[in-house]
Steps between C-alpha positions, in 0.01 A plus 500: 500500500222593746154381405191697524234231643124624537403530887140362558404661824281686664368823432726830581495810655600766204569824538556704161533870378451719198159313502298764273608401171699282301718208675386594837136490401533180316705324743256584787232340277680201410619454881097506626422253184737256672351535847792679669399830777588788282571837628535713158656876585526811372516832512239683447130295581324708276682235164332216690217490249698265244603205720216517702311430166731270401476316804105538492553352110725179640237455807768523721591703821788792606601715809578799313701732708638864434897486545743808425877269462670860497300544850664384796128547702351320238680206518482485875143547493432188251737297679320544808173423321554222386793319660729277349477341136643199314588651192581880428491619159661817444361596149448883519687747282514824347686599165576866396617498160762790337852515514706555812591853423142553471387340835496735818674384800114397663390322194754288599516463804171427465551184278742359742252598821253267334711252289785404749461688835113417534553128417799466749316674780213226453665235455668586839157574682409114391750309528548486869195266505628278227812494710294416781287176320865382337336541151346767232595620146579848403447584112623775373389635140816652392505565084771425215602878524631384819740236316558756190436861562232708339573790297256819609415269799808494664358561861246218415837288383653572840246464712431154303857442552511580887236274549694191309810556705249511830319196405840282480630637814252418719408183322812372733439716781164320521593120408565390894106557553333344238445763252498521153611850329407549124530730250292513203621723194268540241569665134245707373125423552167702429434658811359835625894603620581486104112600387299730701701528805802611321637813650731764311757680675405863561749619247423195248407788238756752591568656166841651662590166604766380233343153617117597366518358165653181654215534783276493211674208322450280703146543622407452123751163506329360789135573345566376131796261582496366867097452641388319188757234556476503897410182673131475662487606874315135537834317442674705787187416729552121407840490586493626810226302626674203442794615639307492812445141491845421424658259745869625389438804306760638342742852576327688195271445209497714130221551344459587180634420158631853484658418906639149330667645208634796671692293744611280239675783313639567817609171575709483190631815516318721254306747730667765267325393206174555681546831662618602102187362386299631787686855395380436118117452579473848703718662275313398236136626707652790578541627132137378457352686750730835377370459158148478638571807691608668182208362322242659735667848541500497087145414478413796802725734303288401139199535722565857642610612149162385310271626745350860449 
């Protein structure tokens, strides 16, 4: 069995994206706390406000860069910037929930651009210089819908699930030079791509859509059933800051009690019972959220009626 031994040594060079908000944010944070040079990404500058406070909070220090992954000039222009790095983390993600009938053709496209395409195309630009020093570590943050699907996110599933098959791939390719390839796959954590960064298809509440009510099911499963069980984002950060300082990390890591019992059910066979269950909880939302409906036309219709 391969042991996971703590490597003691000096500081790293740590390049990470999606660095606005939740893992990305945190892990930057926690990266600076340990004395590694951080270069925390993202897309659009004008979200720097929250890790640079959290940095200012933690007395520690950042290169914050803008990045576009789904920008081939973009990641040219950082790479040139700032040369070579020990450590790439390739955290940055998008999710656009509503089922795939719902989804356009550039939603999703869109979700793989970012998700899959973006994170190969970087991980390319970099490693050329980890080739070069015979050693680096690429982490990917891949996601249990990667491992089990994701009903109404099934771009977000595939995508997830692209980037799992990529990660083992060139985990080999990338042996002979002294590189480690990981994959982390977390289950469901309080983040902004589940909270306020959440993004609805453009159809999501396509009343001709026989897939609206189902749209809607699920929305009000993940609110009332899903987030107030998710995971903290600070566990995710934790575990992938120490799987930078593992000697012999690991292919992949769950986390996530919902990540360790999905794969369990897996493991012995019974992903059927939880897609049926999975079926049961937005079924059951959906005829919530239709009786509401009904609820508030009846109350409109008693209010029209009374009035003079």
């Amino acid at each position: 069995m391969q042991t996971e031994k703590q490597n003691l040594t000096t500081p790293k060079r740590i390049l990470i994206t999606g660095c606005s908000s939740g893992f990305g944010l945190l892990t930057a944070v926690g990266a600076a706390n340990r004395g590694h040079d951080v270069i925390a990404t993202m897309r659009n500058l004008n979200k720097s406000q929250p890790l640079q406070d959290a940095l200012k909070a933690e007395n520690v220090s950042a290169r914050i860069e803008q990045l576009d992954v789904t920008d081939p000039d973009s990641i040219r222009q950082l790479v040139e910037k700032v040369g070579p790095v020990d450590i790439l983390v390739n955290n940055a993600g998008i999710l656009i929930t509503g089922s795939f009938l719902d989804q356009t053709d550039e939603e999703m496209r869109r979700v793989f651009e970012t998700n899959y395409f973006g994170i190969v195309n970087l991980t390319k630009a970099f490693t050329p210089g980890m080739i070069k020093r015979k050693s680096g570590r690429i982490i990917n943050i891949a996601s249990l819908a990667g491992l089990i699907g994701h009903p109404f996110n099934a771009a977000y599933a595939a995508s997830k699930h692209a980037l799992v098959g990529f990660t083992k791939s060139i985990r080999v390719e990338l042996m002979p030079f002294g590189i480690d390839v990981i994959s982390i796959e977390p289950g469901y954590h309080r983040t902004e791509i589940i909270g306020i960064n959440a993004n609805q298809s453009e159809n999501f509440y396509n009343r001709r859509s026989p897939m609206f009510e189902w749209n809607r099911g699920f929305l009000r499963t993940m609110f009332d059933e899903i987030i107030p069980r998710a995971g903290t984002a600070q566990d995710a950060a934790d575990l992938i800051l120490r799987v930078m300082t593992l000697e012999a990390p690991k292919s992949h890591y769950l986390i996530g009690k919902d990540a360790r019992f999905a794969t369990m059910l897996q493991w012995l066979g019974l992903g059927g019972w939880l897609e049926k269950k999975m079926y049961r909880e937005i079924r059951r939302a959906r005829r919530l959220e239709n009786k509401r409906e009904a609820e508030k036309k009846a109350r409109r219709k008693q209010k029209k009626i009374q009035s003079p």
